[in-house]
C-alpha positions in Angstrom: -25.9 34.2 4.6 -23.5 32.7 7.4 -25.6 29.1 6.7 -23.8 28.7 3.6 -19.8 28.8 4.7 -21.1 26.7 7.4 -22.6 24.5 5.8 -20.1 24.2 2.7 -17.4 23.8 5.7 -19.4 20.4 7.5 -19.6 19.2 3.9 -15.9 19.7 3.1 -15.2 17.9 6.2 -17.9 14.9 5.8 -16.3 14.0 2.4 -12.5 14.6 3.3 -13.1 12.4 6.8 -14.8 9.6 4.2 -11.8 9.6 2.2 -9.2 7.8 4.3 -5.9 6.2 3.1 -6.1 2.2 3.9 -2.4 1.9 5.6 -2.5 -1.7 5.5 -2.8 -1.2 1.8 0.2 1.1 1.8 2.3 -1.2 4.5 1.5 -3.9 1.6 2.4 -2.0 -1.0 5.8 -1.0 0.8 6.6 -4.6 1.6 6.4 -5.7 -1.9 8.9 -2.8 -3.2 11.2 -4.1 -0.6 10.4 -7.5 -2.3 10.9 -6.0 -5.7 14.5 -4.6 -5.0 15.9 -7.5 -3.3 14.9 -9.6 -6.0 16.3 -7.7 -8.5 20.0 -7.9 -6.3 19.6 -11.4 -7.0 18.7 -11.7 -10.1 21.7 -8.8 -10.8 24.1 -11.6 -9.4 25.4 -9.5 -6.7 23.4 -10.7 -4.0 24.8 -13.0 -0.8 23.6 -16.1 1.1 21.8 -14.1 3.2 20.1 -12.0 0.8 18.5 -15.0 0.0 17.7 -15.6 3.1 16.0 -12.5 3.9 14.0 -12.6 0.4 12.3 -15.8 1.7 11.3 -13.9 5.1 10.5 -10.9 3.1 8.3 -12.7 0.8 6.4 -14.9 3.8 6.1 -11.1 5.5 4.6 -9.7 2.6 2.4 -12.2 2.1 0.6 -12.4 5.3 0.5 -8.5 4.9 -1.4 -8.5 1.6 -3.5 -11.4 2.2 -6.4 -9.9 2.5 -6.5 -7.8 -1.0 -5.9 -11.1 -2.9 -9.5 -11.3 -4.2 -9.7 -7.3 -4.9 -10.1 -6.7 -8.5 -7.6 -4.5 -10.8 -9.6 -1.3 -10.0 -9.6 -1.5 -6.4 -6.1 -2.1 -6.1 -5.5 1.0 -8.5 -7.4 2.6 -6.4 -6.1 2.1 -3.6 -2.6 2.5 -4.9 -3.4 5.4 -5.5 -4.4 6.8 -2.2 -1.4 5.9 -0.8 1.2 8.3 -2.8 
């Protein structure tokens, strides 16, 4: 009778251990919000010189960050949107 809790319990943790959040994924997906908002300032016309500035450093940062999901389709990005919130 114990075998079962046990064994439900190594399961539980087999599964849960093969679920793992990708943090470059999530680093990606915070760089591009930071992207996002900036460009918005700009487009809002309130933005400075150096706004500017740092959108073209943001956007060379966030590139090299998300690089390597380029060629993932739609439903692996969702997906791994997902396990980030």
């Amino acid at each position: 009778m114990l075998e079962k809790p046990v064994l439900l319990a190594f399961v539980t943790l087999f599964l849960v251990s093969c679920h793992r959040t990708d943090e470059k994924f999530c680093s990606c997906m915070d760089k591009s919000k930071e992207v996002n908002a900036l460009t918005e300032k700009i487009w809002q016309q309130q933005a400075t010189k150096e706004d500017s500035v740092k959108l073209k450093k943001l956007i060379a940062s966030k590139n090299k960050m998300c690089e390597m999901y380029a060629l993932k389709n739609g439903e692996e990005l969702l997906k791994l949107r997902e396990d980030c919130k």
